[in-house]
C-alpha positions as CSV (number, residue, x, y, z in Angstrom):
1,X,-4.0,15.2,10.0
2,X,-1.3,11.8,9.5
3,X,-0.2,9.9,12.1
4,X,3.9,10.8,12.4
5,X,4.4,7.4,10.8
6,X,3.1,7.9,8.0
7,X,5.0,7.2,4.4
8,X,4.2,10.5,3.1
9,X,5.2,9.7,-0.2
10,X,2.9,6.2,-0.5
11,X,-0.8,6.9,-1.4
12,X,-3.6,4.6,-1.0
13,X,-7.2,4.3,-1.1
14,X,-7.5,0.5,-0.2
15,X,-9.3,1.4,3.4
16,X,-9.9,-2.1,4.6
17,X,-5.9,-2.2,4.9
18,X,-4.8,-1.6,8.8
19,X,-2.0,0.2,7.4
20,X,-4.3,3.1,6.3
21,X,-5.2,6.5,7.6
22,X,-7.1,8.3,6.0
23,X,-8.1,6.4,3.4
24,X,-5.4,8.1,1.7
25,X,-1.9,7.3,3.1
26,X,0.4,4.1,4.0
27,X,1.2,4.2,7.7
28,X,3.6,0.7,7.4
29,X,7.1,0.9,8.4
30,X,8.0,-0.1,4.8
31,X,5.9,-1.5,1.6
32,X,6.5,-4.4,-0.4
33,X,4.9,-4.3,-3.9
34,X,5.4,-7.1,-6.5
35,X,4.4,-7.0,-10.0
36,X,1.1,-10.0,-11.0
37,X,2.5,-10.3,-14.8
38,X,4.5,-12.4,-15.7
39,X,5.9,-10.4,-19.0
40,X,9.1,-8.9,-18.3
41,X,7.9,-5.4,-19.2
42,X,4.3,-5.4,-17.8
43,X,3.3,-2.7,-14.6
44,X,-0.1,-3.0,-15.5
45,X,-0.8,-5.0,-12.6
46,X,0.8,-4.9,-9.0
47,X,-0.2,-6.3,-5.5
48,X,0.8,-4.8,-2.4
49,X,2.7,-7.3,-0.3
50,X,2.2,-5.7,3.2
51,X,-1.6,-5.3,2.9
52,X,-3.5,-7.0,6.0
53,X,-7.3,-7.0,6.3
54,X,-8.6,-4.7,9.4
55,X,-10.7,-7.2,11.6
């Protein structure tokens, strides 16, 4: 069961994040994701902006 505020359509495994439920969705109001390369054409690598570490 997801909390109403969850972003359906964002998956994510990274439980440490206080953002997940689950371990499997994003509950954040919105996601900021930025690529780690610095080749125009790489997506091999991203980072996820609005991660914070549950305490």
């Amino acid at each position: 069961m997801s909390d109403s505020r969850t972003l359906r359509s964002v998956k994510c495994d990274v439980e440490s994040c206080i953002h997940n439920v689950g371990g499997k969705e994003c509950s954040a109001d919105g996601i900021k994701v930025c690529s780690t390369c610095s080749q125009p054409d790489c997506a091999d690598e991203t980072q996820c902006k609005t991660f914070s570490a549950r305490q």
